[in-house]
VEXZADREN-214475 format. One record per residue (C-alpha): residue number from 1; residue in one letter; x, y, z. Coordinates in steps of 0.001 Angstrom, whole numbers. Each point is the difference from the previous one (the first is absolute). Example, Ala and Ser with C-alpha at 12.3 -4.5 7.8 and 13.67 -1.06 7.14 Angstrom:
<atoms>
(atom 1; 'A'; (12300; -4500; 7800))
(atom 2; 'S'; (1370; 3440; -660))
</atoms>
This chain:
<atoms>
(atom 1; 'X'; (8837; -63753; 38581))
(atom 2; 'X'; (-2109; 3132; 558))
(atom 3; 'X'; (1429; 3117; -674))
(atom 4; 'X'; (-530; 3781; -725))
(atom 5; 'X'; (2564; 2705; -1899))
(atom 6; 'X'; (-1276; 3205; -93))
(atom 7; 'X'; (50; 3501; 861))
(atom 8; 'X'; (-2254; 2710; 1657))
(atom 9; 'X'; (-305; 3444; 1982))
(atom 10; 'X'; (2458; -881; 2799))
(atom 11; 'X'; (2487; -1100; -2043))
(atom 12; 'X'; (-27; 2350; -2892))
(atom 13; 'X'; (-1303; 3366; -1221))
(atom 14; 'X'; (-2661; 332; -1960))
(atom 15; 'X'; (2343; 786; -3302))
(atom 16; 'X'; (1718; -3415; 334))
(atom 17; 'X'; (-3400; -1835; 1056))
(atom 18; 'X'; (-1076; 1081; -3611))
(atom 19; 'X'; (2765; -1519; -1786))
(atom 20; 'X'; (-1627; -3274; 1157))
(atom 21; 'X'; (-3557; 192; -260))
(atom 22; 'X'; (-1977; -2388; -2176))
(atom 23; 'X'; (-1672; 867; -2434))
(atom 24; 'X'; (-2974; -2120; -779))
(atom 25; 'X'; (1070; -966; -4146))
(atom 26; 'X'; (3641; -1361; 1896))
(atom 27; 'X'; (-1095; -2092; 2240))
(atom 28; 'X'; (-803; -3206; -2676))
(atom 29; 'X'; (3484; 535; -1145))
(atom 30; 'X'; (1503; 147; 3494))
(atom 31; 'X'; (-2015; -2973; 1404))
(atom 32; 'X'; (943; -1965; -3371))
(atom 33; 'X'; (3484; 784; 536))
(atom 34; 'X'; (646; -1364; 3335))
(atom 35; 'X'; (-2081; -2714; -214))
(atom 36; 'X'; (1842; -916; -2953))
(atom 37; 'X'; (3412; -407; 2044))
(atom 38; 'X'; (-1898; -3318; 1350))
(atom 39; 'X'; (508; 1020; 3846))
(atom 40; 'X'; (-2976; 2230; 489))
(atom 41; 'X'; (-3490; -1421; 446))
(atom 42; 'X'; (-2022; 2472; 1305))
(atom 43; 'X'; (440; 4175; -338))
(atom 44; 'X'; (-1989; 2355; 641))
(atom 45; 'X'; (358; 3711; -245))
(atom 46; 'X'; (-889; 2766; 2215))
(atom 47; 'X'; (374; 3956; -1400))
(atom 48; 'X'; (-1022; 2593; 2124))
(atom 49; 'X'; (1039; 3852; 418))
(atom 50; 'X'; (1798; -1307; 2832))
(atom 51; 'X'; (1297; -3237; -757))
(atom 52; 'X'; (1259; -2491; -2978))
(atom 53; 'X'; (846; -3693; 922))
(atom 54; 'X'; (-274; -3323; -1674))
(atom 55; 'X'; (-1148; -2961; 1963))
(atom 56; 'X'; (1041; -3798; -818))
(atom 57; 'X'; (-108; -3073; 908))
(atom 58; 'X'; (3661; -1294; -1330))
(atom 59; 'X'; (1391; -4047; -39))
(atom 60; 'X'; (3475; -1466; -722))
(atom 61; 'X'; (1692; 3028; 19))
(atom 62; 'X'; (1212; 2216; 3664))
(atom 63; 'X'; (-1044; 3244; 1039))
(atom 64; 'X'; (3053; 2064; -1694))
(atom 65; 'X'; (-617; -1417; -3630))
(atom 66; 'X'; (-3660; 955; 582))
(atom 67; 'X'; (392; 3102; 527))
(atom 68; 'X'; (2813; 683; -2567))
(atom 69; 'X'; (-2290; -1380; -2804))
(atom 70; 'X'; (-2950; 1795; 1385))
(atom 71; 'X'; (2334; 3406; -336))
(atom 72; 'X'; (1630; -1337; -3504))
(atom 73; 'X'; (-3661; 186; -1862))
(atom 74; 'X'; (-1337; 2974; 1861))
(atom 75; 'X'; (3173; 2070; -1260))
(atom 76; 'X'; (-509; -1470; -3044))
(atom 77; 'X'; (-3749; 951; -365))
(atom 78; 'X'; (196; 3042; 1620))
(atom 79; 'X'; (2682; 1272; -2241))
(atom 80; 'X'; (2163; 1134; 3553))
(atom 81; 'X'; (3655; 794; -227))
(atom 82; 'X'; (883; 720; 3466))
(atom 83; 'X'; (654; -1917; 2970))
(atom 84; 'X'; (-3352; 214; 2345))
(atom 85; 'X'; (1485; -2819; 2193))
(atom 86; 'X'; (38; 2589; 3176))
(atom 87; 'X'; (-3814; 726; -332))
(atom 88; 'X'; (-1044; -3838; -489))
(atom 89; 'X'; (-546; -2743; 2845))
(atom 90; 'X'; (-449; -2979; -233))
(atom 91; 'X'; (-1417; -2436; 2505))
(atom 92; 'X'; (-381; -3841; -116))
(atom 93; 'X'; (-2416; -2849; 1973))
(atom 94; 'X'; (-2158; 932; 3095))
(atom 95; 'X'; (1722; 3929; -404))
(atom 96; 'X'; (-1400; 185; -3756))
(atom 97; 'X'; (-3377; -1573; 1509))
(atom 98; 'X'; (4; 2699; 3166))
(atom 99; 'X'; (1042; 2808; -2398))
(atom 100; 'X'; (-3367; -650; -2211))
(atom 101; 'X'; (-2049; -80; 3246))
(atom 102; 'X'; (1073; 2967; 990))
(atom 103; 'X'; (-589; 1417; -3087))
(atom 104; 'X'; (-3692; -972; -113))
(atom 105; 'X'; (-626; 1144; 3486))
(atom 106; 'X'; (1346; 3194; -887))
(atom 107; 'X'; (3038; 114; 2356))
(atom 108; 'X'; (2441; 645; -2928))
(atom 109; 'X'; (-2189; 2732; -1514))
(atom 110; 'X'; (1441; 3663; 109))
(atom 111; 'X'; (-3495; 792; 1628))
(atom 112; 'X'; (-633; -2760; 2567))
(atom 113; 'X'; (-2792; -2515; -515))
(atom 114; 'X'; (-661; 2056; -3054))
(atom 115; 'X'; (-3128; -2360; -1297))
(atom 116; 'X'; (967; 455; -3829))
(atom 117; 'X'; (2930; -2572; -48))
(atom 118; 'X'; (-2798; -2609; 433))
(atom 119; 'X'; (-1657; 361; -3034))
(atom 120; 'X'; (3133; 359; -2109))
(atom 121; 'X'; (1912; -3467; 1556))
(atom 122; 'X'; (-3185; -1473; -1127))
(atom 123; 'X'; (97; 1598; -3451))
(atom 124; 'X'; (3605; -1211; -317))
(atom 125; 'X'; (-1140; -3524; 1176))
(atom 126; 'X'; (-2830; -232; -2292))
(atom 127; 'X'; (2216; 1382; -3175))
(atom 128; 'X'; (2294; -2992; 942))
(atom 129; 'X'; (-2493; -2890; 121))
(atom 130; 'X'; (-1136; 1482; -3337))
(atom 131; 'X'; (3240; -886; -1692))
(atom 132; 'X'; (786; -3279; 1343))
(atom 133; 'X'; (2313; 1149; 2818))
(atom 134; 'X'; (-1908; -483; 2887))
(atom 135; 'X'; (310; -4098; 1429))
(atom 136; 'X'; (-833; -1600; 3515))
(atom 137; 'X'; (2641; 1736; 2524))
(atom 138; 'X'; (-1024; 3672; -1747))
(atom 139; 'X'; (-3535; -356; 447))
(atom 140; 'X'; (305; -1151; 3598))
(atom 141; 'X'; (2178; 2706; 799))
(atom 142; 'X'; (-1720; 3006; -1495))
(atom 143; 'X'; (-3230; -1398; 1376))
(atom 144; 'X'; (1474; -492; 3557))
(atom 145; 'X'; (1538; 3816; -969))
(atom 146; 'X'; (-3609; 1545; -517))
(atom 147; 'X'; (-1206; -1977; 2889))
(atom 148; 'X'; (2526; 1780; 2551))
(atom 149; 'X'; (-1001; 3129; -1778))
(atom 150; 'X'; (-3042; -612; 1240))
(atom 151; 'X'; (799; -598; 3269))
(atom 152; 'X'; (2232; 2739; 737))
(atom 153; 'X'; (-3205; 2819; -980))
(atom 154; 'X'; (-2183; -1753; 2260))
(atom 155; 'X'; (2279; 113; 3033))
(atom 156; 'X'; (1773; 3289; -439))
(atom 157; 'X'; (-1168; 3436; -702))
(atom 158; 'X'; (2755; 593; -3107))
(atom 159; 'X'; (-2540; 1031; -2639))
(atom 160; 'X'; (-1148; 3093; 2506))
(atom 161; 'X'; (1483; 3629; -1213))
(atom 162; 'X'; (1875; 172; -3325))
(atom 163; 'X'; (174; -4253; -1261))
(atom 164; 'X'; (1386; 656; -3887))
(atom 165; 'X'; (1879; 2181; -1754))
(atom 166; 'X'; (-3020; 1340; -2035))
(atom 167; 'X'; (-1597; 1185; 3948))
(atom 168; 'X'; (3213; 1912; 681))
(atom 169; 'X'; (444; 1503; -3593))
(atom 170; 'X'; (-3950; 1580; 1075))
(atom 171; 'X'; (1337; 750; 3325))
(atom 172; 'X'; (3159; 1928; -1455))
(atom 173; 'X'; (-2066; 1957; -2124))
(atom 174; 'X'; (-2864; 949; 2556))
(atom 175; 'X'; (3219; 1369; 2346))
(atom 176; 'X'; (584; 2266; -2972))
(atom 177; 'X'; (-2959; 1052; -913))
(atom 178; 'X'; (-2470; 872; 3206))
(atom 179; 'X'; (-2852; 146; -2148))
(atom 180; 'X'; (827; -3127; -2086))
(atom 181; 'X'; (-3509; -168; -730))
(atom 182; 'X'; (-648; 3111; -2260))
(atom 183; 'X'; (3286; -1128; -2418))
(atom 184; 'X'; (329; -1238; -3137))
(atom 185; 'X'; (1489; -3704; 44))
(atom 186; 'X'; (1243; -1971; -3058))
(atom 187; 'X'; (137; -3879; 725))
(atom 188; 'X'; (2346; -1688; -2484))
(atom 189; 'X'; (-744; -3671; -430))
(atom 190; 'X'; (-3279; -2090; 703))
(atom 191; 'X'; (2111; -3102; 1886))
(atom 192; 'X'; (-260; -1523; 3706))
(atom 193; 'X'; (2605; 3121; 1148))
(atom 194; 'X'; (-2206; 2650; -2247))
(atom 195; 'X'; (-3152; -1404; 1320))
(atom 196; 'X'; (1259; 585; 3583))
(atom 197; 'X'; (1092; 3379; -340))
(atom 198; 'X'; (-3733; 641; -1610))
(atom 199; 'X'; (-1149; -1591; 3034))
(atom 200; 'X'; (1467; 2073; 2621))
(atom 201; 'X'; (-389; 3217; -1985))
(atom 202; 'X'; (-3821; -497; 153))
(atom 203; 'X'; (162; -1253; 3927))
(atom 204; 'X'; (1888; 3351; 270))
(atom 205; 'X'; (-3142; 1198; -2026))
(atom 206; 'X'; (1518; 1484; -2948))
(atom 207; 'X'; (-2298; 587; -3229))
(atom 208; 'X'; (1690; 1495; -2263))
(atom 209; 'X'; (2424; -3387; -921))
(atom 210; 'X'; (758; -823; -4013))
(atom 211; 'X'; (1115; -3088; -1145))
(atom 212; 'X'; (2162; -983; -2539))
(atom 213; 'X'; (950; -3655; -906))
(atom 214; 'X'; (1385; -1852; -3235))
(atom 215; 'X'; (-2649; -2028; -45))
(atom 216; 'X'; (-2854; 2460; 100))
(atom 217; 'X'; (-3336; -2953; 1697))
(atom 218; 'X'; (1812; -59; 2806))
(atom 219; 'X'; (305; 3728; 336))
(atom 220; 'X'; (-3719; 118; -811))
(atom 221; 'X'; (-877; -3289; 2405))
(atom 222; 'X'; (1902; 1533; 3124))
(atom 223; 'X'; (-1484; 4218; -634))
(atom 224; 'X'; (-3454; -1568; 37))
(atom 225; 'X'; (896; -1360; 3597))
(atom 226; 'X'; (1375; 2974; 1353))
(atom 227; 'X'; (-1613; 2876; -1822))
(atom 228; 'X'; (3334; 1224; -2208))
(atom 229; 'X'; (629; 965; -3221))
(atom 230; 'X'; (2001; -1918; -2984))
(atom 231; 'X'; (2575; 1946; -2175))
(atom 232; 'X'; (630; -2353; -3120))
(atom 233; 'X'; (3996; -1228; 500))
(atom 234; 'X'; (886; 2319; -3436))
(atom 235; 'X'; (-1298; 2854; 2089))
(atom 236; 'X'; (1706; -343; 2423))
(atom 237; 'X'; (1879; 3205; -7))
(atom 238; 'X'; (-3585; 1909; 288))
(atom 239; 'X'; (-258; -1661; 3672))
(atom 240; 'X'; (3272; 1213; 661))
(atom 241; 'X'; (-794; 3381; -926))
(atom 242; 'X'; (-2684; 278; 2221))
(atom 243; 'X'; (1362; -2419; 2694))
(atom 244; 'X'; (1371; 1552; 3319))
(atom 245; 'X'; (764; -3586; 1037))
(atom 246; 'X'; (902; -3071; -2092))
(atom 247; 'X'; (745; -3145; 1463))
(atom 248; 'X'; (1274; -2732; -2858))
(atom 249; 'X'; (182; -3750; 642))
(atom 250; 'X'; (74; -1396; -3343))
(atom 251; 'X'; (2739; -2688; -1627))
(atom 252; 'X'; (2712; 1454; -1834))
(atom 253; 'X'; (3676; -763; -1300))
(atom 254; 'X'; (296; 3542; -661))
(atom 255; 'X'; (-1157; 3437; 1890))
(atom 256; 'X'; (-2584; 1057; -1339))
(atom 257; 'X'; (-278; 3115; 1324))
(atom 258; 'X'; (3114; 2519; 39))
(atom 259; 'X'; (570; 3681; 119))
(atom 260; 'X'; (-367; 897; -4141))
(atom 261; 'X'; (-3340; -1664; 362))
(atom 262; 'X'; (-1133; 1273; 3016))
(atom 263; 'X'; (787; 3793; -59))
(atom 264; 'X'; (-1833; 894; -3400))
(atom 265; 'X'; (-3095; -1447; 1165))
(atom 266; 'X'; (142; 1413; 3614))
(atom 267; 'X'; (-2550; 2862; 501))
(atom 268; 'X'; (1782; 2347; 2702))
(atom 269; 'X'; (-988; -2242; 3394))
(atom 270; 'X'; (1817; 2118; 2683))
(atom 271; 'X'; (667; -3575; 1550))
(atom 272; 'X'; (-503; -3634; -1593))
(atom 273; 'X'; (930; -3023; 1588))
(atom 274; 'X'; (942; -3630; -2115))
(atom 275; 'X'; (34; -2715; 1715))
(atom 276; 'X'; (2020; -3083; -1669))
(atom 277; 'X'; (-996; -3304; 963))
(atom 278; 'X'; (1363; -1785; -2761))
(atom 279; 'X'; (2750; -2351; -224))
(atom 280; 'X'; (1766; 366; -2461))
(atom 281; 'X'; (-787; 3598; 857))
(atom 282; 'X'; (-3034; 1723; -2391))
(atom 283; 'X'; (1754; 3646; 284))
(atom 284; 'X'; (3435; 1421; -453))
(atom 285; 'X'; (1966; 1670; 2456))
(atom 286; 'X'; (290; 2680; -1908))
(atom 287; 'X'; (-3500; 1230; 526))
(atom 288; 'X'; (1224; 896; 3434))
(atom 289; 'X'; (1801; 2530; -1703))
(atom 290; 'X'; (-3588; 1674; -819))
(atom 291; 'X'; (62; 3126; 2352))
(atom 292; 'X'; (-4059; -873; 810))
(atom 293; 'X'; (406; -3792; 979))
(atom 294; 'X'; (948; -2387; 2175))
(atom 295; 'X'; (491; -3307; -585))
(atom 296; 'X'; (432; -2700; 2192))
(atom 297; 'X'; (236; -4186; -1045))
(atom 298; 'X'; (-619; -2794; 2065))
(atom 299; 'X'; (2819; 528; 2552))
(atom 300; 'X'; (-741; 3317; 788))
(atom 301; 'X'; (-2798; -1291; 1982))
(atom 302; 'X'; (1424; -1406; 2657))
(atom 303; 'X'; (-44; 3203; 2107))
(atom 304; 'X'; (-3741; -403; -225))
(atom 305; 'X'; (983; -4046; 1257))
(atom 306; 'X'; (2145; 817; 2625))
(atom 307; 'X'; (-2830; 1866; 1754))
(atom 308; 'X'; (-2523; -2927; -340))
(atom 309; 'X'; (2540; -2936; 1123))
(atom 310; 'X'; (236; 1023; 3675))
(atom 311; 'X'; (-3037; -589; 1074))
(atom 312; 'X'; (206; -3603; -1393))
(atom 313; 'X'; (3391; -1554; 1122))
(atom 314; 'X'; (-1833; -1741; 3139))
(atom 315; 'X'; (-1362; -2090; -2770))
(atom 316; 'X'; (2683; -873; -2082))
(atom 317; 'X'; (1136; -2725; 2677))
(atom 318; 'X'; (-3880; -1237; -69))
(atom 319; 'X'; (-77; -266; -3949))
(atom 320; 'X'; (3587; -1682; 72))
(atom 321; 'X'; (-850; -2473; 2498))
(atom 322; 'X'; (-2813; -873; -2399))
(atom 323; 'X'; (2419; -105; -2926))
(atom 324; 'X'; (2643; -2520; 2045))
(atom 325; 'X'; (-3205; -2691; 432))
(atom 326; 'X'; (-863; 208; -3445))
(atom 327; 'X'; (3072; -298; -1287))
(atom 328; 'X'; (455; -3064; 2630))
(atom 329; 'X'; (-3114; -1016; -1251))
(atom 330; 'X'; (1272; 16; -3659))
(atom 331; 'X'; (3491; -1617; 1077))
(atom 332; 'X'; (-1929; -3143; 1180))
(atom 333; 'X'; (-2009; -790; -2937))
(atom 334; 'X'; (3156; 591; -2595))
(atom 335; 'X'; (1803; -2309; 1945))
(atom 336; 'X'; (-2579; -2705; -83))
(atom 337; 'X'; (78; 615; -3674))
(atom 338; 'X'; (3389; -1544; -20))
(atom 339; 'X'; (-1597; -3026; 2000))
(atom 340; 'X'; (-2659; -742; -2796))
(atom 341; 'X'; (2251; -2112; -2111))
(atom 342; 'X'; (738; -1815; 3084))
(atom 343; 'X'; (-3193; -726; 1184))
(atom 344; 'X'; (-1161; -974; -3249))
(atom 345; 'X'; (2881; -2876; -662))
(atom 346; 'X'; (-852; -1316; 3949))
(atom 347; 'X'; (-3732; -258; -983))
(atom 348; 'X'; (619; -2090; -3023))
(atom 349; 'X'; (2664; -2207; 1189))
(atom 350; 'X'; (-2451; -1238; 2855))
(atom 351; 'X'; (-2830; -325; -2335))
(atom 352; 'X'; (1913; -1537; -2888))
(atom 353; 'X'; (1236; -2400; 3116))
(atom 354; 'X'; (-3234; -941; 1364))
(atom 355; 'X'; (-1764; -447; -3196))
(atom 356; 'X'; (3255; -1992; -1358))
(atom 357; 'X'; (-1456; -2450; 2955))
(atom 358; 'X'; (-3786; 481; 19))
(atom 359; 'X'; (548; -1386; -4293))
(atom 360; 'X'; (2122; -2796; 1684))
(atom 361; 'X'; (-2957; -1288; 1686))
(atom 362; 'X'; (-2985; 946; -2337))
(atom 363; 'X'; (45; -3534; -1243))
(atom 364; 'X'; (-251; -1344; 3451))
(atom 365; 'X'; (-2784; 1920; 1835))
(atom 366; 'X'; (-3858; 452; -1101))
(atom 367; 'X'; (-958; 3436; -1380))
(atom 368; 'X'; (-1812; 1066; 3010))
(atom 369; 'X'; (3425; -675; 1781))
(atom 370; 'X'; (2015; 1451; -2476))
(atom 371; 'X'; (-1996; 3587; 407))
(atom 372; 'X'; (224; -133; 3517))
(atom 373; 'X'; (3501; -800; -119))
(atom 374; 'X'; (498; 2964; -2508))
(atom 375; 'X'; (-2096; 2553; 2050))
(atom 376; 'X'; (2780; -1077; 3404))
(atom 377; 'X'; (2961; 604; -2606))
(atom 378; 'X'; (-1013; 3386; -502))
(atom 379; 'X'; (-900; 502; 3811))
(atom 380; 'X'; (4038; -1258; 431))
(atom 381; 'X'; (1118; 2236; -2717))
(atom 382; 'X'; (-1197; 3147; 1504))
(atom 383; 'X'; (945; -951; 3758))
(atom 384; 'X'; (3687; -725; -1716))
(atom 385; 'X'; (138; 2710; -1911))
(atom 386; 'X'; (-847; 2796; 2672))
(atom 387; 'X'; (2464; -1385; 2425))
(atom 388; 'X'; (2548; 295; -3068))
(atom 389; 'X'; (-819; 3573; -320))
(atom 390; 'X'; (-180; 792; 3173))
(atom 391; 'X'; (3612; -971; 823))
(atom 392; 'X'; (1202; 1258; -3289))
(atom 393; 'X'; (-1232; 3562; 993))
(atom 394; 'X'; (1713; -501; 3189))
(atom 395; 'X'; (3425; -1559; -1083))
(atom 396; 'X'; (55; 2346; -3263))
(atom 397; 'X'; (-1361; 3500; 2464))
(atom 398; 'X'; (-2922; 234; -1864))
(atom 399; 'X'; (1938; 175; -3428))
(atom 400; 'X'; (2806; 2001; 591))
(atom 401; 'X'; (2714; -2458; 433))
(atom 402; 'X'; (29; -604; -3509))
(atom 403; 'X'; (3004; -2184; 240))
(atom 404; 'X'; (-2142; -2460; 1982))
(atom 405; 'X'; (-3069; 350; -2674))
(atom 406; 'X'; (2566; -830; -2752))
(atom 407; 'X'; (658; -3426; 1787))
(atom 408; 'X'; (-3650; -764; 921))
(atom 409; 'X'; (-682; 609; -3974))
(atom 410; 'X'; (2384; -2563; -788))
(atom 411; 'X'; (-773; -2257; 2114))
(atom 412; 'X'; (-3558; -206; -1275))
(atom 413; 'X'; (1023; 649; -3201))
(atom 414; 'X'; (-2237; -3200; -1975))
(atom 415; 'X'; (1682; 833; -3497))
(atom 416; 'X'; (3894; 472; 1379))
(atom 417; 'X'; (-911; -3341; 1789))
(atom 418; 'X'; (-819; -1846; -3532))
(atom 419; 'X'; (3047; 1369; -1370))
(atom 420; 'X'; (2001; -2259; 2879))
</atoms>
């Protein structure tokens, strides 16, 4: 069974999303945990500002008890008390598989076919192989993921206008400040999202851009790129002093910015806007409270959105199309999977048959015969076995009649035959 539990920006608000985003350091334990129950076999996690969801690849146990262990250790690690049941769904089989295709493609993204998501699913994947969770189905799926990714920016226009969060926090701020270029802008973390906002602040051609980032060579790698300025992460509060915009992006369990901090090191901006596109969140409500700024986090972009998504919804029926075949596509191959085991006992009954016979007459025929005779056996072998296989996909539906593949294993089943 394939499955996904999760939760993200249409089913939650950005203060519940936070309760359940993963932290790097907890994702061992997590992955441990679960795969310790004996019914998970792959996992991988994906933590965005928009979205937190686990998916597995689950045997011998159904779709309920997955998902009641999955919420049992994340409660557990997470340290959560209430009952977040209304903001999580769950989905199971070729709906899990569709959801993370959509996903990729960008059609679940708060901005749609924001480009972003790509690189983190692959982060996600590639922090899963890393720690042993990653087996066959996972890395067909995730590939055949990124592969309708692919498809879906080649055929439709979605990465046009604002295509990630970071775009439309740039976009917010250059409707609030007409002469965006001639402020003062604080960039708060040196990741993929602070990167981005770096980006379009320098296609918007702003100069005057600081950066600050915990680890300070990838502050100093990314300025050299784009002409900015780093502020050591102790001095933090300096950039904010000077700062008429500050956009932070970094990964924290705790704000790190609230109003105590803020207002002794603010220098008398008549207007400064923060912009928090952390989750959990970087800054406190409370700095709202600060007569001077305005704050906005993650959802408060989706005005911004709103105003970019109506000039793509001809697509979306293009990109889902796409999504349906690949997801087809997908379908097939995982149930020939279950057709292996199978195919495999046919093969070596037939051969085990026909060389029970060609050693029954080895005695009896010259070597020159006995090759010849060997070379026809496997000729016969092959011409059996594909007949075999052929009718077994059509009798079994290509897999999915797993009832039918149950028989078909038995019947071919060498070992359960010795045992009669």
């Amino acid at each position: 069974m394939i499955g996904v539990l999760g939760i993200s920006h249409k089913s939650a608000p950005v203060n519940i999303r936070e309760k359940l985003a993963f932290a790097a350091d907890e994702l061992d334990a997590v992955s441990e945990a679960l795969i310790g129950t004996g019914f998970f076999k792959e996992l991988v996690f994906l933590s965005t500002c928009n979205r937190s969801e686990v998916y597995f690849v689950a045997n011998e146990i159904c779709s309920a008890g997955a998902a009641k262990n999955i919420k049992r250790v994340l409660a557990e690690t997470k340290g959560i008390d209430g009952d977040l049941d209304p903001y999580l769904f769950q989905k199971f089989h070729t709906d899990a598989v569709k959801h993370l295709f959509s996903v990729v493609a960008g059609l679940d993204s708060m901005i749609l076919g924001e480009y972003q998501i790509v690189s983190q699913v692959k982060g996600a994947y590639n922090d899963a192989d890393a720690r042993g969770a990653v087996g066959k189905v996972f890395h067909r799926l995730f590939t055949k993921a990124l592969e309708c990714s692919k498809q879906v920016r080649v055929e439709t226009p979605f990465n046009r206008g604002a295509h990630s969060v970071s775009y439309a926090a740039v976009t917010k701020c250059a409707e609030l400040f007409p002469d965006l270029t001639e402020r003062n802008i604080l960039i708060i973390g040196a990741g993929d999202t602070g990167e981005l906002v770096l980006r379009n602040f320098a296609k918007k051609g702003c100069r005057n851009i600081t950066i600050s980032n915990r680890t300070e060579e990838k502050a100093v790698e990314l300025a050299q790129s784009f002409g900015a300025r780093v502020l050591p992460f102790g001095d933090m509060f300096n950039g904010i002093h000077d700062a008429e915009i500050i956009v932070s992006s970094i990964s924290c369990k705790e704000p790190l910015l609230d109003a105590a901090r803020v207002m002794p090191a603010m220098n008398g901006h008549e207007k400064v806007v923060m912009i928090d596109l952390g989750v959990p969140r970087n800054i406190d409500d409370d700095v709202s409270t600060i007569p001077s700024v305005t704050l906005f986090n993650v959802d408060d972009l989706e005005e911004v959105v709103a105003m970019n998504e109506e000039r793509k919804q001809e697509y979306i029926s293009v990109a889902q199309d796409i999504v349906d075949r690949k997801v087809e596509e997908f379908g097939q191959w995982l149930d020939e999977q279950s057709l292996s085991p199978a195919i495999s006992s046919i093969n070596k009954r037939i051969v085990a048959i026909l060389d029970d016979e060609l050693t029954a007459v080895k005695g009896m025929i010259s070597e020159d015969e006995y090759l010849k005779l060997e070379k026809y056996n496997r000729f016969i072998a092959r011409k059996l076995k594909n007949k075999f296989v052929k009718r077994l996909k059509e009798l079994t539906d290509n897999g999915r009649k797993s009832e039918y593949v149950s028989i078909i294993n038995l019947l071919f089943d060498e070992e359960n035959d010795e045992q009669n």
